[in-house]
C-alpha positions, 0 to 999 in steps of 0.5 A: 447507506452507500457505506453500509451496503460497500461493508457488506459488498454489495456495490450494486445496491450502493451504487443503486443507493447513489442514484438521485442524490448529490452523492452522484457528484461526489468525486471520492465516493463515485470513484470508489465504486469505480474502482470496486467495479473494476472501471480504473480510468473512471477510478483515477479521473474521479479520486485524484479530484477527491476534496479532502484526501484520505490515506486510503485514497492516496494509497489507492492513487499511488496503486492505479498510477502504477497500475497498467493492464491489470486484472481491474476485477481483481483490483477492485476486489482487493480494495472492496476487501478493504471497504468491507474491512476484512484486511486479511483477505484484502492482504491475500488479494493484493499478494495475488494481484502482485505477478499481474499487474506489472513490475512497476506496480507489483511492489506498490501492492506487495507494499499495500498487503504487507501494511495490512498484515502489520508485521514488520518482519513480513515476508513481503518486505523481503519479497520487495527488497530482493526483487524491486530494490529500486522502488519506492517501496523498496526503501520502506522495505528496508525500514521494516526489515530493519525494525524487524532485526532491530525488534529481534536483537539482531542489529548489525543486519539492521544497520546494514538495512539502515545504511542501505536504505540511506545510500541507495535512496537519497531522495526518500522520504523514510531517510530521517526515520532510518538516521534517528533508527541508525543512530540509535543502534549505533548507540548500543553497539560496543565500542570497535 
């Protein structure tokens, strides 16, 4: 009932639902409201307990961590967009929420709205790219843009995305995509 009740919005009757029952112990689920709430220091302390944690848990943690004085309403609406499964809203809320909640977590919600959208050419990625290229986000901005360029036949901007990537984060995780990516690139590329 909790669910059904977050997929039609209604956090009030889901948390109405909660009450009583040994969901109220349930450090994933009462987080979640939570954050759809608005309350982030009740949403943090909550889902980083969570037992098994999912990809959108660990998305919403890599989100509140870098989150500081946001609009916490808005947050929780973007993320109840989200529960409610409609990522092209959730998509426009996080774009929105991305001037206010600070530089340091500004590209951590870009990231999150261009996931959603799906298109690997995104805007956002750019967005990301020319103004937090430093960022964790920023070299997975620059495997996107790289398979968008790639997926439109342009390679040399795809491997200058791919050697950026390489050199300026050295310690991310994306690096062996982005070598199997190069690699296979410089592979169709005539001989100099």
């Amino acid at each position: 009932l909790v669910t059904a009740y977050l997929q039609r919005g209604d956090v009030r009757r889901a948390r109405a639902v909660l009450e009583g029952t040994d969901l109220q112990d349930d450090d994933e689920t009462v987080g979640w409201l939570a954050l759809y709430e608005g309350d982030l220091d009740v949403a943090r302390q909550r889902l980083v307990r969570a037992i098994a944690p999912r990809p959108e848990v660990v998305d919403a943690l890599g989100v509140l961590a870098r989150v500081r004085g946001a609009d916490a309403r808005g947050l929780g609406a973007a993320f109840l967009a989200l529960a409610r499964r409609d990522s092209a809203q959730a998509a426009a809320r996080f774009e929105a929420l991305a001037d206010s909640v600070g530089e340091g977590a500004a590209p951590a919600v870009l990231a999150l709205a261009a996931r959603l959208r799906g298109a690997k050419g995104d805007p956002l990625w750019t967005r990301i790219h020319d103004r937090h290229p430093a960022s964790p986000e920023g070299a997975e901005a620059l495997l996107a843009l790289a398979r968008a360029r790639r997926a439109a036949g342009d390679i040399p901007p795809a491997i200058a995305h791919l050697e950026s990537l390489i050199l300026d984060h050295p310690d991310s995780a994306l690096l062996p995509q982005a070598r199997r990516l190069l690699e296979e690139l410089r592979g169709r590329r005539p001989p100099a």
